[in-house]
Backbone as a printed PyTorch tensor [residue, N CA C, xyz], in Angstrom:
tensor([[[ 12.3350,  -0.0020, -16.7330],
         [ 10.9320,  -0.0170, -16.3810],
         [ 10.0710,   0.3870, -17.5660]],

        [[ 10.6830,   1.4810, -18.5310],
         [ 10.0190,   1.7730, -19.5150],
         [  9.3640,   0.5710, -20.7450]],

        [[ 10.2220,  -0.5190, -20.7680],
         [ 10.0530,  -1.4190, -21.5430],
         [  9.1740,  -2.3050, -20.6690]],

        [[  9.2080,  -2.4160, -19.6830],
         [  8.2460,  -3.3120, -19.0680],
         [  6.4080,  -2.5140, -20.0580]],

        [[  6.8940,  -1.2120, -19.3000],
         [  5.4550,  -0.5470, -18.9600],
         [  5.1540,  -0.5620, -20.8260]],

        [[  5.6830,  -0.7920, -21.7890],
         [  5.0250,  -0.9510, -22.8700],
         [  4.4110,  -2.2480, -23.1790]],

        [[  5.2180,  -3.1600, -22.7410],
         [  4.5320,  -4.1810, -23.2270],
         [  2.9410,  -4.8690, -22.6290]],

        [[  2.8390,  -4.0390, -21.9440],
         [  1.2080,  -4.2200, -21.0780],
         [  0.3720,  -2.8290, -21.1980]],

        [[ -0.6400,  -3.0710, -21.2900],
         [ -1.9500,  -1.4140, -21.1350],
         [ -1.8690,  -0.7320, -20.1600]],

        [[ -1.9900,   0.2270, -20.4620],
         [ -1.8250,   0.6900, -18.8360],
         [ -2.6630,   0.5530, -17.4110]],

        [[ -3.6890,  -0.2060, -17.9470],
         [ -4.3650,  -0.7040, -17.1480],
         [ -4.2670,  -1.9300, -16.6390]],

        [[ -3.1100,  -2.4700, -16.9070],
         [ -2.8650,  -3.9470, -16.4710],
         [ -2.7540,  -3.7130, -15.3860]],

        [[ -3.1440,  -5.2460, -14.6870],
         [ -2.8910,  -5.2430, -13.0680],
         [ -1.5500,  -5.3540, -13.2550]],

        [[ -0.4950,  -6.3310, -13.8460],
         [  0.8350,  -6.6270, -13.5770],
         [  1.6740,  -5.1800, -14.0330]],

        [[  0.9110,  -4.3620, -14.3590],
         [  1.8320,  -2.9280, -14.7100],
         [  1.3680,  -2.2490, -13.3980]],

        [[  0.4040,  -2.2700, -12.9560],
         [  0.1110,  -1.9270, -11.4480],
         [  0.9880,  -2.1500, -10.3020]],

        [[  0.9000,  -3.5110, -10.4810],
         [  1.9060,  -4.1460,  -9.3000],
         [  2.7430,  -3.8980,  -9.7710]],

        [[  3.7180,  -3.6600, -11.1540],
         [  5.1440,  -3.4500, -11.0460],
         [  5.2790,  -2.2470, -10.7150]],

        [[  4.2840,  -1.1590, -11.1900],
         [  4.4420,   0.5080, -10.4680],
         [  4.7020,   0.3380,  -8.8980]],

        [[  4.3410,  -0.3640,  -8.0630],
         [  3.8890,  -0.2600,  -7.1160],
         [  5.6470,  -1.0610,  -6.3270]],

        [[  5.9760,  -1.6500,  -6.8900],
         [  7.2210,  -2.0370,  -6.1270],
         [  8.3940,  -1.7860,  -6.9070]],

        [[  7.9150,  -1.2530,  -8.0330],
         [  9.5110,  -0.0510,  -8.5420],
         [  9.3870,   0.8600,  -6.8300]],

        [[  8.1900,   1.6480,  -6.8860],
         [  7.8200,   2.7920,  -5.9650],
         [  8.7800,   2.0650,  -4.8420]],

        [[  7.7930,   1.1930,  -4.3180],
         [  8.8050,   0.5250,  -2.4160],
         [ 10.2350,   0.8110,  -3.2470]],

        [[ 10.7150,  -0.0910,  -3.9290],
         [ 12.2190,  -0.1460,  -4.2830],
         [ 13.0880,   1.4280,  -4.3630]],

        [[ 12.3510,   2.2810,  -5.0540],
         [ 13.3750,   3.3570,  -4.8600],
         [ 12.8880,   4.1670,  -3.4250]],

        [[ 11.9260,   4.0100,  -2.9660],
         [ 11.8720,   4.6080,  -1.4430],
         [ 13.1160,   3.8540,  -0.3650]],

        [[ 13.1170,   2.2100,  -0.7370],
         [ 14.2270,   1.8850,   0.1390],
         [ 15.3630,   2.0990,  -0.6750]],

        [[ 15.8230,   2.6900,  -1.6160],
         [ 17.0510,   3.2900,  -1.7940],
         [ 16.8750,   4.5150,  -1.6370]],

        [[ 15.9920,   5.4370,  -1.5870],
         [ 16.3380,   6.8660,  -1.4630],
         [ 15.9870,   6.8540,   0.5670]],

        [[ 15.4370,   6.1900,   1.4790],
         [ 15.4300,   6.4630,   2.4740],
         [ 16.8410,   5.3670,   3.3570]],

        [[ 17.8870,   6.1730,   3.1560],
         [ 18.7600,   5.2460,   4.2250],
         [ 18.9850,   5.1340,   5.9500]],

        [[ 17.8280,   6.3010,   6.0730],
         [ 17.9430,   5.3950,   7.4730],
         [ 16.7320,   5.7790,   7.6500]],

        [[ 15.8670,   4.7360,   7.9190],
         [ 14.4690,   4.4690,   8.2260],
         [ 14.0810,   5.1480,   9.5110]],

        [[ 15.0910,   5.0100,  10.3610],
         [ 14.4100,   5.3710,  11.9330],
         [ 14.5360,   7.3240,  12.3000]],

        [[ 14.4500,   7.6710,  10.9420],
         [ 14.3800,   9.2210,  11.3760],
         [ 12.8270,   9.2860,  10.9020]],

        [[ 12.1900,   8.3540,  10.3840],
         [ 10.7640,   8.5010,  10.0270],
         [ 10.2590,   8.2500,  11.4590]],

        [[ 10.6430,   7.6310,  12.6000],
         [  9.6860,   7.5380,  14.1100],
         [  9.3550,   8.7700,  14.2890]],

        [[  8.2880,   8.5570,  14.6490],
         [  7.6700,   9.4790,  15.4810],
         [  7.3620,  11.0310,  14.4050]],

        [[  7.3790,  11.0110,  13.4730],
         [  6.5240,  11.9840,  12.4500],
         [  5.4720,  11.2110,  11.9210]],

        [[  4.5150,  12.3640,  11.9670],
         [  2.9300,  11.8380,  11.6340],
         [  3.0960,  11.4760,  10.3090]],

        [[  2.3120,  10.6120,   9.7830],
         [  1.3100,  10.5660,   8.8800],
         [  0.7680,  11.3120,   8.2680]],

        [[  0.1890,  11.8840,   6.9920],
         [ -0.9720,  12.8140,   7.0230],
         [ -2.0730,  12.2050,   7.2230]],

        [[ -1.8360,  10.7530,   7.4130],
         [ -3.1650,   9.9670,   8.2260],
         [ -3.4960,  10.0060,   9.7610]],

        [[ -2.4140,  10.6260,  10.0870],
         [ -2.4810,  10.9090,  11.6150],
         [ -2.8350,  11.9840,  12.1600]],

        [[ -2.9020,  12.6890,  11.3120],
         [ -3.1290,  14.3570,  11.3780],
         [ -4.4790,  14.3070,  11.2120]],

        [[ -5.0250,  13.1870,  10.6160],
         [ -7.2060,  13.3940,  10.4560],
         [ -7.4640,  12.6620,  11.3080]],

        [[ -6.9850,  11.6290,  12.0620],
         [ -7.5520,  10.6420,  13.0560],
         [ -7.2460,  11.1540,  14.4670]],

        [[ -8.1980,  10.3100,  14.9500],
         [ -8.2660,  10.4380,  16.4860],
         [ -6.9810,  10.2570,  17.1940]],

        [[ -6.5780,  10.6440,  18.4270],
         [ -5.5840,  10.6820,  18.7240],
         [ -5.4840,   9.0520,  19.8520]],

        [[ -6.4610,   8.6730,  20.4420],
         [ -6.9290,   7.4400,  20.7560],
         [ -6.5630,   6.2800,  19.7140]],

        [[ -6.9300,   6.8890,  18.9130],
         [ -7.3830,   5.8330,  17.5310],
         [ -6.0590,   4.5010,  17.0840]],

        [[ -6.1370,   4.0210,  17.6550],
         [ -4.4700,   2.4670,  17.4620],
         [ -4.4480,   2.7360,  15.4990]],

        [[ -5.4550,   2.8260,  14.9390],
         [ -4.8990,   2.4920,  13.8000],
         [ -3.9840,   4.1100,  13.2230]],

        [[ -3.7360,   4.7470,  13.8310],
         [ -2.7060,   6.0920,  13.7090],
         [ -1.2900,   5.6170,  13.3640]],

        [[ -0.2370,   5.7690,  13.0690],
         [  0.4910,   5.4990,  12.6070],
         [  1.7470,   6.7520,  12.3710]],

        [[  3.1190,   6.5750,  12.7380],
         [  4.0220,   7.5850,  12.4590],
         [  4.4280,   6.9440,  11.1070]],

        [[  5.2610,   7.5630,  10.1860],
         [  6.1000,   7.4660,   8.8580],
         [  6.8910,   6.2700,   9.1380]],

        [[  7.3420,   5.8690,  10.1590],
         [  8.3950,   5.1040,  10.0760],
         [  7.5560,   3.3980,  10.3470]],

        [[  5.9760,   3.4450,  10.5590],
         [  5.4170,   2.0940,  10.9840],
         [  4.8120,   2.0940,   9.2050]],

        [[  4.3310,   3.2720,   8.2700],
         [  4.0620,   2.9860,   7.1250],
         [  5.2910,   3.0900,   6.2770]],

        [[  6.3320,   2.8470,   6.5590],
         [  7.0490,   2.7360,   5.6850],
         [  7.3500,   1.2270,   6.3560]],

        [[  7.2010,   0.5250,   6.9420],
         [  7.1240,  -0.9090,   7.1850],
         [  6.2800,  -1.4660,   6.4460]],

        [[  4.8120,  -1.3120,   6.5770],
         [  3.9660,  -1.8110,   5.9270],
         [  3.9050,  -1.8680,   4.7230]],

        [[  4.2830,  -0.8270,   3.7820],
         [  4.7460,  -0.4900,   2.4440],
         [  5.7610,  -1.6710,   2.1000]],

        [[  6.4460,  -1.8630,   2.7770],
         [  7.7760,  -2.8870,   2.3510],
         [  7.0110,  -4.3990,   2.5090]],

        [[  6.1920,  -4.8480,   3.9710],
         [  5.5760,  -6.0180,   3.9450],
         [  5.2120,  -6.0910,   3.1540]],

        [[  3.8080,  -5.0760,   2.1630],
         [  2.8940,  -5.1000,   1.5910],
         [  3.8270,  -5.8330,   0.1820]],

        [[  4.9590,  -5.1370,  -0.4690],
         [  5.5020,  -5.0480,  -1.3060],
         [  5.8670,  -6.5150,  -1.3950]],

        [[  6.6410,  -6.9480,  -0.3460],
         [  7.1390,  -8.5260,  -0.0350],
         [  5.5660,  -9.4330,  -0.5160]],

        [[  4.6560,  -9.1580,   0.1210],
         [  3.0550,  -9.9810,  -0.2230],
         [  3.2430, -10.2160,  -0.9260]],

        [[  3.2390,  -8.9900,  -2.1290],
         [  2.8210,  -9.2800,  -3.6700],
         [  3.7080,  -9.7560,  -4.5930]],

        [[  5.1340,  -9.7690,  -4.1070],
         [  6.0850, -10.5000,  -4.7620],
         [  6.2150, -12.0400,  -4.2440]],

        [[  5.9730, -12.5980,  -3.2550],
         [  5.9330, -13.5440,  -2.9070],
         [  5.0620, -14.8390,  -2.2750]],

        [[  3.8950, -13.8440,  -2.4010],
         [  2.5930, -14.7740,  -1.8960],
         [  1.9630, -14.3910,  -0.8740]],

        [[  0.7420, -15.1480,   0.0590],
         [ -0.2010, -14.7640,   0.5470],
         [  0.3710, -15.0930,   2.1080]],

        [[  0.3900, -14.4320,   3.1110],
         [  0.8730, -14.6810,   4.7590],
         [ -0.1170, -14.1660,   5.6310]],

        [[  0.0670, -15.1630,   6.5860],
         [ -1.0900, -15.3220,   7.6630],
         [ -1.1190, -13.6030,   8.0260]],

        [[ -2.1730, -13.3640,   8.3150],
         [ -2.6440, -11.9050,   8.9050],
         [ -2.5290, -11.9770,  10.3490]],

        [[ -1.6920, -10.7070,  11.2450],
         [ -1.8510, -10.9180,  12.2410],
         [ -3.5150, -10.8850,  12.8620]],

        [[ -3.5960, -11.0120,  14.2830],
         [ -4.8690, -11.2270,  14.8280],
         [ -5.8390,  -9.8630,  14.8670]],

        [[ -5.0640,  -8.7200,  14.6570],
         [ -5.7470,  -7.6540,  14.9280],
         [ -6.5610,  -7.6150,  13.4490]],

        [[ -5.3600,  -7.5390,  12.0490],
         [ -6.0790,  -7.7880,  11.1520],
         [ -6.6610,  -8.6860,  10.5150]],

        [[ -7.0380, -10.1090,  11.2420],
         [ -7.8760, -10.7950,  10.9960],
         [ -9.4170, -10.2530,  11.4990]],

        [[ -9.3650,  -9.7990,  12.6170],
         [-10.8440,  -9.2440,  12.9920],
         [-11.4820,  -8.4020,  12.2990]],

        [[-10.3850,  -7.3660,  11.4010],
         [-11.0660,  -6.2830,  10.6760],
         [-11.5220,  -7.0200,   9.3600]],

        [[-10.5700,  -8.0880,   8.5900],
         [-10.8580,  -8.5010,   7.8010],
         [-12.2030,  -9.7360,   7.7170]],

        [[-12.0510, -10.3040,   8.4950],
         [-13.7670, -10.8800,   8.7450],
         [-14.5820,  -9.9690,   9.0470]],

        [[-14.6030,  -8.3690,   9.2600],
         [-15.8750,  -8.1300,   9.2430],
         [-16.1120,  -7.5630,   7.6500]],

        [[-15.0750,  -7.3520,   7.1800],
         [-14.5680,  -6.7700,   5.5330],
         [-15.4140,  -8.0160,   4.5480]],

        [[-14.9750,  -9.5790,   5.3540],
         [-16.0140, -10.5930,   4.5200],
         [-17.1980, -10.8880,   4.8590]],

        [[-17.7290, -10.3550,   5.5040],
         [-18.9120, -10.5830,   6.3760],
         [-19.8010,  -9.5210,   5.1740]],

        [[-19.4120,  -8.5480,   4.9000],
         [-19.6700,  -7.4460,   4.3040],
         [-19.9760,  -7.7830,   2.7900]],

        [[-18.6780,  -8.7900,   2.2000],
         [-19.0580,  -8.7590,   0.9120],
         [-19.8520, -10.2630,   0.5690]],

        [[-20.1860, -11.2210,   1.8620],
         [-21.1920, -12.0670,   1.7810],
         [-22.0290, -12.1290,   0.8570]],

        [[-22.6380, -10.1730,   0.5950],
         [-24.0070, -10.3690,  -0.5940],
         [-23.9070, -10.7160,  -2.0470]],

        [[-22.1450, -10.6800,  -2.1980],
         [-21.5130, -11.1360,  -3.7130],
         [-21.7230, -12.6460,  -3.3940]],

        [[-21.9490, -13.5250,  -2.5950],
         [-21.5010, -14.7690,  -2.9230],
         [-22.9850, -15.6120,  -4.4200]],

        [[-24.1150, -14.8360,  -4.2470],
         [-24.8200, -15.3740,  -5.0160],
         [-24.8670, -14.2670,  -6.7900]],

        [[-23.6570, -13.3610,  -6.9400],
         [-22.8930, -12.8410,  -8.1770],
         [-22.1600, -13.8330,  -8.8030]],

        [[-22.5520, -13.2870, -10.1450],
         [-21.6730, -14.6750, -10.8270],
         [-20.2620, -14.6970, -11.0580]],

        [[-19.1760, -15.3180, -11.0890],
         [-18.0840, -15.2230, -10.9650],
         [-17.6760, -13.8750, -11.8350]],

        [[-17.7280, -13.5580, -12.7890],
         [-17.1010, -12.5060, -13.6040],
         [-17.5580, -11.0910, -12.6630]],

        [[-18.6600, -10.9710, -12.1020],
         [-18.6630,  -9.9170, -11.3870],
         [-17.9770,  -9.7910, -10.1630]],

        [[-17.8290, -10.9500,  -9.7830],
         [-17.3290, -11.0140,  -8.4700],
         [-15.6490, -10.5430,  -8.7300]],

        [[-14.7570, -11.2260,  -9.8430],
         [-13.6080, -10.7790, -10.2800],
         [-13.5670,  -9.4600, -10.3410]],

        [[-14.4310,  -9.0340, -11.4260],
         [-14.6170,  -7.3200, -11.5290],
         [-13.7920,  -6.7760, -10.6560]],

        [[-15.2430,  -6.8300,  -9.3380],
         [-15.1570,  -5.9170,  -8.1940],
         [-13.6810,  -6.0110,  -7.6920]],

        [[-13.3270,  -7.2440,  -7.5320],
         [-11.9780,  -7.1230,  -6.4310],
         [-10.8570,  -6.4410,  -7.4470]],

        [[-11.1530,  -6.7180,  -9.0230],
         [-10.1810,  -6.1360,  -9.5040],
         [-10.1150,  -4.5440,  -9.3760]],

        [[-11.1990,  -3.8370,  -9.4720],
         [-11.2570,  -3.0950,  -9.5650],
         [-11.0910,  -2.2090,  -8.1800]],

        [[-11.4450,  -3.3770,  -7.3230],
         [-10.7930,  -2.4990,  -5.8090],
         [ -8.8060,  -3.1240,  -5.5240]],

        [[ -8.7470,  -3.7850,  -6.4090],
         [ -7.0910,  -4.2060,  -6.1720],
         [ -6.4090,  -3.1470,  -6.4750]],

        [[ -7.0040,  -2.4580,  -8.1170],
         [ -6.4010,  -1.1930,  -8.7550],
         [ -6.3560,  -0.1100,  -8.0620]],

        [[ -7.7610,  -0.1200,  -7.6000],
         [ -7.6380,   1.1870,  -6.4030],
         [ -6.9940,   0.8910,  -5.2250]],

        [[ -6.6530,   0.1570,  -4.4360],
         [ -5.8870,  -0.0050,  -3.6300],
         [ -3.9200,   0.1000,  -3.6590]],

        [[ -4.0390,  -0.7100,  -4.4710],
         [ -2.6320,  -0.5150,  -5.4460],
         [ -2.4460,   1.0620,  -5.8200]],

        [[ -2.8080,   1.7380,  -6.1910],
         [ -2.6280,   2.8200,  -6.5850],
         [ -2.7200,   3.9800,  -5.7960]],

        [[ -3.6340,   3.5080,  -4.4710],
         [ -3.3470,   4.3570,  -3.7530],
         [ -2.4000,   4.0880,  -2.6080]],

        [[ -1.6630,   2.8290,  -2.3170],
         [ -0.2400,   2.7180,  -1.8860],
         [  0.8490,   3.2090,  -2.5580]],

        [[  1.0350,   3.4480,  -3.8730],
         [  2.0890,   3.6420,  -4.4940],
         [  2.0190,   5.0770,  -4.4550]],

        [[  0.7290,   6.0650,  -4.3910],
         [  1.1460,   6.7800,  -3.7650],
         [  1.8120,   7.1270,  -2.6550]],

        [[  1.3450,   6.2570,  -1.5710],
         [  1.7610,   6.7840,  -0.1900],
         [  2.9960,   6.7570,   0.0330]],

        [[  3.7500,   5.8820,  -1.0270],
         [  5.1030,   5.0670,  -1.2490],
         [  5.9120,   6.7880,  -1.2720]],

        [[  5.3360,   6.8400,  -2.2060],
         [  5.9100,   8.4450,  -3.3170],
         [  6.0180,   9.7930,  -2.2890]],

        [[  5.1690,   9.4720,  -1.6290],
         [  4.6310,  10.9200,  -0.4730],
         [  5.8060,  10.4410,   0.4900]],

        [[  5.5750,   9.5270,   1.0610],
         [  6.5090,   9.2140,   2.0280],
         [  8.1680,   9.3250,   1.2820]],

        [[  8.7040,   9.2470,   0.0250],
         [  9.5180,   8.9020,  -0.0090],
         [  9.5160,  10.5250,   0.1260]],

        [[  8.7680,  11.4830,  -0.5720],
         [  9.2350,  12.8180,  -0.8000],
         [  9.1790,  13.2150,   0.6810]],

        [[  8.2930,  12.8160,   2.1480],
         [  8.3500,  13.4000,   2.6380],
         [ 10.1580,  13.4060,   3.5490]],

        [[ 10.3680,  11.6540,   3.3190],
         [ 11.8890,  11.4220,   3.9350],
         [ 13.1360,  12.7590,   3.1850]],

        [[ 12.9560,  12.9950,   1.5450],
         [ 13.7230,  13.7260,   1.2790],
         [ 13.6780,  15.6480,   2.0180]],

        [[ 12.4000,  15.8280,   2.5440],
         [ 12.0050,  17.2410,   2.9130],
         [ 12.6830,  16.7800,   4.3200]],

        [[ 12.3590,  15.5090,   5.0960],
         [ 13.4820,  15.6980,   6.7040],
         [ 14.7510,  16.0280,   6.2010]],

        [[ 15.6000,  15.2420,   5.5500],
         [ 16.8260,  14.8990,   5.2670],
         [ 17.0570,  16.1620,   4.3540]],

        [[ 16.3660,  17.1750,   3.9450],
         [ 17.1500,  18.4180,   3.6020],
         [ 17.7390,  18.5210,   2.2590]],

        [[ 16.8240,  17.3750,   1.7990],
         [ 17.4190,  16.7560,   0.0150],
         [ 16.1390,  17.4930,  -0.9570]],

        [[ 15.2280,  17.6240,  -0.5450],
         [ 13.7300,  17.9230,  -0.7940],
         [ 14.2370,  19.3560,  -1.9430]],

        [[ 13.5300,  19.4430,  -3.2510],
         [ 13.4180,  20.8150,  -3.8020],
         [ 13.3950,  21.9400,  -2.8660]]])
């Protein structure tokens, strides 16, 4: 990985995305059995409503982490229906870019890809440390 990460800035998106699915990759080798993550919170679950559907135990974001990971290695897949609704109102929203000229419009998404990216590969990292603190492997 070290030789990858030189030959790009560190600000590259493709050094981004490769941080980001080294991360999935050693979480699915350091977590071997996924289903002891059911049913432990989130620390996203711990600030949200208890109503709230988008709550989530460890073991539904460590799914998504792996889809997410599959996306970006392999291309773009239909969104289910729930997140199609959130995401049309997400474009509904950035409508006021459509009269920005292309280079700004790139900008922005790049610059929200980086932040997005980066803050999965955390969650990757948290989650993987939090699987090692169940499993009794943890410092």
């Amino acid at each position: 990985m070290q030789l990858a990460e030189v030959r790009f800035n560190k600000n590259s998106l493709l050094l981004t995305l490769r941080r980001y699915s080294a991360a999935v990759s050693n979480m699915e080798q350091t977590i071997l059995l996924p289903s002891l993550l059911r049913d432990v919170p989130s620390d996203e679950v711990l600030a949200c409503d208890v109503a709230e559907n988008s709550c989530t135990d460890l073991y539904a974001n460590y799914l998504m982490l792996k889809a997410i990971r599959n996306t970006v290695e392999s291309g773009l897949v239909p969104l289910d229906e729930r997140k199609t609704r959130n995401s049309s109102t997400l474009i509904k929203n950035l409508e006021s870019f459509s009269d920005a000229d292309p280079e700004t419009i790139f900008r922005f998404h790049l610059r929200g890809l980086f932040s997005v990216m980066t803050d999965l590969t955390e969650k990757t990292q948290g989650l993987t440390e939090k699987y090692m603190d169940i499993v009794g492997a943890g410092n």
